[in-house]
DRENBAMAR-345687 format. One line per field, with one value per residue (C-alpha): residue in three letters; chain; x, y, z. Coordinates in nm, 2 decimals, decimal comma. Each point is the difference from the previous one (the first is absolute). Layout:
code [ALA  ...]
unit [A  ...]
east [X  ...]
north [Y  ...]
up [Z  ...]
// end
This chain:
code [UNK  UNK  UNK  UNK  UNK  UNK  UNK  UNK  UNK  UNK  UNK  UNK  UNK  UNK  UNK  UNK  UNK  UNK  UNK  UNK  UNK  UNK  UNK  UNK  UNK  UNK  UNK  UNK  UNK  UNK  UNK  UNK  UNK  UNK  UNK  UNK  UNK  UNK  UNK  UNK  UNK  UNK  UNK  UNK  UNK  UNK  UNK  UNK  UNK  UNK  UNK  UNK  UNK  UNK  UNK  UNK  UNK  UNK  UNK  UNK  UNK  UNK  UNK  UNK  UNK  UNK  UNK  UNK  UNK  UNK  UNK  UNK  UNK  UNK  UNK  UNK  UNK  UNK  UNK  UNK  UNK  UNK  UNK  UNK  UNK  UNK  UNK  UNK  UNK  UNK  UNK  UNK  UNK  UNK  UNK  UNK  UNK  UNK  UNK  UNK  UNK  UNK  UNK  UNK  UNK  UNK  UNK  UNK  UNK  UNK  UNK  UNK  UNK  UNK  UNK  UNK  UNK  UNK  UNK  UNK  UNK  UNK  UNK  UNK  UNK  UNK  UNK  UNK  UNK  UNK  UNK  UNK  UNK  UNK  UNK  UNK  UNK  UNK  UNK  UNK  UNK  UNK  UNK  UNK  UNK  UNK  UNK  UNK  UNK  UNK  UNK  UNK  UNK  UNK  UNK  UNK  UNK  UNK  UNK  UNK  UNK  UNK  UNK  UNK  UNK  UNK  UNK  UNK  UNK  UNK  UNK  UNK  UNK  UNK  UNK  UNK  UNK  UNK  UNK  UNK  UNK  UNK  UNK  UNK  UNK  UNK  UNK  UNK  UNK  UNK  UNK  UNK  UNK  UNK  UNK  UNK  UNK  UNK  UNK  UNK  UNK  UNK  UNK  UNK  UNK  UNK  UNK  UNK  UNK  UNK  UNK  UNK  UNK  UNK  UNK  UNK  UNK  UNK  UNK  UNK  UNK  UNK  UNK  UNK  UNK  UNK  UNK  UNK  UNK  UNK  UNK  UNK  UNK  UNK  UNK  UNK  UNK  UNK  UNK  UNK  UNK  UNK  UNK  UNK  UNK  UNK  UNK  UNK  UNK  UNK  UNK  UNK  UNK  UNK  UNK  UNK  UNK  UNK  UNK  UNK  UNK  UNK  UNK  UNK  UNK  UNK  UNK  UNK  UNK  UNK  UNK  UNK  UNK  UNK  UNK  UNK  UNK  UNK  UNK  UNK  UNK  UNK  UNK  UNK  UNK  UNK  UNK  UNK  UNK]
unit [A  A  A  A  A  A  A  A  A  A  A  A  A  A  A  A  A  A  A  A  A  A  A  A  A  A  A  A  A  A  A  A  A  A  A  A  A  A  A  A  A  A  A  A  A  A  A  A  A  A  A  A  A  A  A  A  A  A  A  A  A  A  A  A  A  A  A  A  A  A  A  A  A  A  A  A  A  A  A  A  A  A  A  A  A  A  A  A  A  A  A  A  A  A  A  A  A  A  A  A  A  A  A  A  A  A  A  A  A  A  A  A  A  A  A  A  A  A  A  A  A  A  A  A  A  A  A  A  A  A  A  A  A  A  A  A  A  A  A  A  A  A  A  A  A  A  A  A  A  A  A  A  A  A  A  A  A  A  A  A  A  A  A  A  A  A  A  A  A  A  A  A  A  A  A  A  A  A  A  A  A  A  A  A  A  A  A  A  A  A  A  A  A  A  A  A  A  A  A  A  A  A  A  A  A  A  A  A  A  A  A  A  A  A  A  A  A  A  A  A  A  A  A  A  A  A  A  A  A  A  A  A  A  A  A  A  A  A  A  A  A  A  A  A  A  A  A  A  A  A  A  A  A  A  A  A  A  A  A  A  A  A  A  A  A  A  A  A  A  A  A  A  A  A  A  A  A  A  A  A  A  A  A  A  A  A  A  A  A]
east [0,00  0,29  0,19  -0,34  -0,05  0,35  -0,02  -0,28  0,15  0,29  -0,25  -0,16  0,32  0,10  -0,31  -0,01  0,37  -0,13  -0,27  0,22  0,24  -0,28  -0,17  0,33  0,01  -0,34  0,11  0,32  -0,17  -0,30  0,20  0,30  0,18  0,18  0,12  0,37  0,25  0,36  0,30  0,24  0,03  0,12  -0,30  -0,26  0,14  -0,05  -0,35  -0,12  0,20  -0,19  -0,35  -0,07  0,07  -0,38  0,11  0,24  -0,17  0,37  0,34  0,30  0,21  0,25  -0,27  -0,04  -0,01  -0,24  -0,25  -0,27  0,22  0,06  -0,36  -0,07  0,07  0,36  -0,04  0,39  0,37  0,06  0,30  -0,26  -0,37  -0,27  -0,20  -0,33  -0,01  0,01  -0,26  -0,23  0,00  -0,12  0,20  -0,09  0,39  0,37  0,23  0,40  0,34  0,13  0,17  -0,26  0,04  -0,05  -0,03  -0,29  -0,21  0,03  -0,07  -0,30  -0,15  0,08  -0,17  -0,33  -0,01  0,10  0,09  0,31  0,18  0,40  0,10  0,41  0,16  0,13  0,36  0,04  -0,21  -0,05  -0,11  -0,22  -0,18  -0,11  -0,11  -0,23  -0,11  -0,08  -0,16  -0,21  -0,13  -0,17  -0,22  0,00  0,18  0,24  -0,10  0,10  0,34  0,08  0,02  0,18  0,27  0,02  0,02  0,28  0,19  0,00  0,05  0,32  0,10  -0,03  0,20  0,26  0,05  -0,01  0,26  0,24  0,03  0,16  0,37  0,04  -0,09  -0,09  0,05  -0,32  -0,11  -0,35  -0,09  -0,32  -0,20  -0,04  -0,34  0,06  0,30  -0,01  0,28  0,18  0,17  0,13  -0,09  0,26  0,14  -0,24  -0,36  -0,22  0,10  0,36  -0,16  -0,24  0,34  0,18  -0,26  -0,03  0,37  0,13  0,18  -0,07  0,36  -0,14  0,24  -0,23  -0,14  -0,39  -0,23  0,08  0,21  -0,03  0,15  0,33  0,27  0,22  -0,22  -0,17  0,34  0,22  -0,25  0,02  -0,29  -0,08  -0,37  -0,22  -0,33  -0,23  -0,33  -0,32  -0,06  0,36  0,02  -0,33  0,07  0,32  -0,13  0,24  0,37  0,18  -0,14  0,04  0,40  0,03  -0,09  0,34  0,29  -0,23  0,13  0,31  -0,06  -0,05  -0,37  -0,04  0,24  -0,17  -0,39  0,00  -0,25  -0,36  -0,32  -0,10  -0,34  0,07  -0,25  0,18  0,33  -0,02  -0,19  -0,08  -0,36  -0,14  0,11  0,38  0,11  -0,18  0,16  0,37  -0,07  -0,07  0,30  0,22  -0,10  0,02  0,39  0,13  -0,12]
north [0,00  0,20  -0,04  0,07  0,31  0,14  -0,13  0,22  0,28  -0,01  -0,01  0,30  0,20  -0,09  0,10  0,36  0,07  -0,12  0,26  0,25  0,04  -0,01  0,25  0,19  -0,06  0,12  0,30  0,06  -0,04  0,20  0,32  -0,02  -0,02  -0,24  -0,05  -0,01  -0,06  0,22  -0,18  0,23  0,35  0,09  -0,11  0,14  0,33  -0,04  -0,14  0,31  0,27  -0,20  0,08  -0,36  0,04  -0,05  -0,35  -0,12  -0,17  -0,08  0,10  -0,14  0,24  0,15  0,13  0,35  0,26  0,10  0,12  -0,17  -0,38  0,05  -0,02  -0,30  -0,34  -0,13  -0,36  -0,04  0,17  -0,15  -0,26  -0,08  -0,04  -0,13  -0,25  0,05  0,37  -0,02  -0,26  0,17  0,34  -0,27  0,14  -0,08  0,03  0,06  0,22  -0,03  0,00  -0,34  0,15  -0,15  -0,27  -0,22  -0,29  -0,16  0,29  0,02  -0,38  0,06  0,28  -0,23  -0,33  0,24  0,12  0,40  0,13  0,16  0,20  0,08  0,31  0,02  0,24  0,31  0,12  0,24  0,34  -0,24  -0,29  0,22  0,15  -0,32  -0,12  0,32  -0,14  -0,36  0,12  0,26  -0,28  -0,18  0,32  0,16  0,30  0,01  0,38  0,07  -0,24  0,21  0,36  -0,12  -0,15  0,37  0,14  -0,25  0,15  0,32  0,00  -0,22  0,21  0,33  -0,20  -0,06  0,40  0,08  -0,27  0,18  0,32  -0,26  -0,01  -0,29  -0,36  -0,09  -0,36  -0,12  -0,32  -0,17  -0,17  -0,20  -0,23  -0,36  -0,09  -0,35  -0,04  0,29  0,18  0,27  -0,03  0,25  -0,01  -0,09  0,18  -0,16  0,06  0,28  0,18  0,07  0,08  0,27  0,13  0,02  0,19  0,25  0,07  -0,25  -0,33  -0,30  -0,11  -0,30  -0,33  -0,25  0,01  -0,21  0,02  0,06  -0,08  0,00  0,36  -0,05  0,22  -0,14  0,04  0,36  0,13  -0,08  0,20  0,27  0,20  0,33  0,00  -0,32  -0,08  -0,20  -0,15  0,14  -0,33  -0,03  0,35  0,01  -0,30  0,20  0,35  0,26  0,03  0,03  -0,41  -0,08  0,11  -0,28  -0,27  -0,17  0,17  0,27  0,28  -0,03  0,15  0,34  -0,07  -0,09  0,22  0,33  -0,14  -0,03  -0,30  0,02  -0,19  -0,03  -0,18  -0,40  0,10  0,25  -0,15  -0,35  -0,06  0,18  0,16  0,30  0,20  -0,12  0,33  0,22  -0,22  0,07  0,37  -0,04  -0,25  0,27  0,25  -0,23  -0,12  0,37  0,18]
up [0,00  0,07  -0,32  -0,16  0,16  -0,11  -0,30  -0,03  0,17  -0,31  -0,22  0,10  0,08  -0,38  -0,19  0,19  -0,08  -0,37  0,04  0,13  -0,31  -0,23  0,15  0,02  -0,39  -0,05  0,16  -0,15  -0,34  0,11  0,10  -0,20  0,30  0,22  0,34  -0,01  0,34  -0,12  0,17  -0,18  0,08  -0,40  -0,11  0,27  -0,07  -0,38  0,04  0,19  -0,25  -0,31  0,24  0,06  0,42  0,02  -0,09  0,26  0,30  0,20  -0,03  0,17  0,30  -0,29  -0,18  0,10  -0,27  -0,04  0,34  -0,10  -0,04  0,38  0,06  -0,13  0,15  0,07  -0,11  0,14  -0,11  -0,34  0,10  0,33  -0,16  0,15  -0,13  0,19  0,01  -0,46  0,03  0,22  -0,24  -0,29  -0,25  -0,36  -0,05  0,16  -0,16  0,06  -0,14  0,13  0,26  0,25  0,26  0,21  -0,28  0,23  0,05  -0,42  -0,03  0,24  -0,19  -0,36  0,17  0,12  -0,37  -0,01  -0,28  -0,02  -0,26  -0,02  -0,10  -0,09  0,22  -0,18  0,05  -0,26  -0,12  -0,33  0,20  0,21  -0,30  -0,13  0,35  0,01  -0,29  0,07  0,27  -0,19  -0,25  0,32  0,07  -0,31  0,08  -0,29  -0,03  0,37  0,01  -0,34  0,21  0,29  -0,26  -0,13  0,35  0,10  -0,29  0,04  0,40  -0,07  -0,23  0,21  0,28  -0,23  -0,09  0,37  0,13  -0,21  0,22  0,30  -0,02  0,23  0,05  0,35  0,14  0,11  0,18  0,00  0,25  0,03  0,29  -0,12  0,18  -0,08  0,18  0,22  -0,05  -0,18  -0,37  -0,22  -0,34  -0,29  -0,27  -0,23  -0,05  0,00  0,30  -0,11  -0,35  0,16  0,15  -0,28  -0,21  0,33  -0,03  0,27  0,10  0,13  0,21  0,13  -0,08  -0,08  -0,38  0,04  0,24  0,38  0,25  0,40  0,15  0,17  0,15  -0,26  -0,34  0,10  0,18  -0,34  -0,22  0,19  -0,13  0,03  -0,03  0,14  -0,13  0,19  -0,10  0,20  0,15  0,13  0,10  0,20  0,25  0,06  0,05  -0,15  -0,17  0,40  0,06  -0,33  0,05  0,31  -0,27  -0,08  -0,13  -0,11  0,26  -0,18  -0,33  -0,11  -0,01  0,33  0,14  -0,21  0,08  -0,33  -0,01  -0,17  -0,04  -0,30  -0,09  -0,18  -0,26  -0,10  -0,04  -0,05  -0,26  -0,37  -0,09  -0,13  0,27  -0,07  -0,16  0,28  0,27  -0,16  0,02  0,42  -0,01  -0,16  0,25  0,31  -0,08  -0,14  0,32]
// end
């Protein structure tokens, strides 16, 4: 009688999930519109500059730019998700780069039957373009991708004219809080940070090329920087630049011993959008003062 009973139980379970995602369909067909969970903050930001924000139903923690993303629900940072909380918002699909994890929580959401979609990540202005254009073609906003592609032009190219009145080339650090393993890492000379500090006029002196590496005396005191840089995440559990300068081997440098260490906001830094030319502008500003 047992068996029978959850046997039952199963089979009623499995018809309303059934019902669920075609009513979800229904919907999505019905409106034009679907129900999407972001887990990369490249592409949340994109979504709500082509005017499809009204869209997104979750985000993950990184995805902060614009106001409105940090209202909606935080399904989990994107190398931490939560499998329950994206369920539970009944998305008709999850949007991400690849750069997601864990692999179970992914398996989870595969084995439930969510949709997902992969978007490449984009590391160059070119590659950028064309992901503001993929995008576009999901919400047909072709029109709308098209001017921010224009204005991404021209405010690179007015940062490029105004860079040229600096005469020097400061040494900067960037240094970011790895919420996965709780700790602090400065960023490499590769990627789109130490591009974004090029194009303002600057330099990235940090010795590793990819990715990050954990702060220590040794690495941070070597590159002796004269400006620091620190994520808004990072900076905030800290407070201000005079306990950011007792981190390791930080109270050592010109940066730390001139308080010349400064938040700046991830979404602004560590990734490229349409803002990407405005954001070199503040960069240029912030390291030249």
């Amino acid at each position: 009688m047992k068996i029978s009973r959850l046997l039952l139980l199963i089979t009623i379970l499995t018809a309303g999930g059934w019902a669920c995602t075609s009513n979800q369909k229904d919907q999505t067909q019905a409106t034009g519109k679907q129900r999407i969970v972001c887990v990369a903050k490249q592409l949340t930001e994109m979504i709500y500059a082509l005017g499809a924000g009204d869209q997104l139903v979750g985000v993950d923690l990184s995805s902060t730019y614009p106001a409105a993303a940090q209202k909606l629900t935080k399904v989990g940072y994107h190398r931490l998700l939560n499998a329950e909380g994206i369920i539970a918002l009944k998305p008709t699909v999850v949007y991400h780069d690849g750069n997601v994890a864990p692999e179970a929580v992914m398996l989870q959401l595969e084995k439930v039957g969510v949709p997902m979609k992969v978007f490449p990540d984009a590391h160059t202005i070119a590659e950028a373009k064309t992901l503001m254009d993929t995008l576009a073609a999901q919400f047909g906003a072709q029109k709308q991708a098209d001017s921010l592609k224009t204005k991404l032009d021209a405010d690179l190219a007015k940062a490029a004219q105004d860079v040229k009145q600096y005469k020097t080339t400061p040494k900067v650090a960037i240094i970011h809080f790895g919420r996965v393993i709780n700790n602090y890492l400065v960023i490499g000379k590769a990627g789109t940070a130490s591009y974004m500090l090029d194009l303002a006029g600057g330099k990235n002196v940090m010795d590793t090329l990819k990715g990050m590496k954990p702060l220590s005396p040794e690495i941070i005191s070597k590159a002796q920087p004269d400006i620091i840089l620190v994520t808004d995440f990072g900076y905030d559990r800290m407070g201000n630049a005079d306990k950011l300068a007792t981190l390791p081997g930080i109270a050592l440098t010109p940066a730390g011993k001139n308080k010349r260490i400064y938040r700046i906001e991830e979404h602004d830094l560590i990734y490229l959008g349409p803002r990407t030319g405005e954001n070199v502008q503040m960069l240029m500003k912030l390291i030249h003062q």
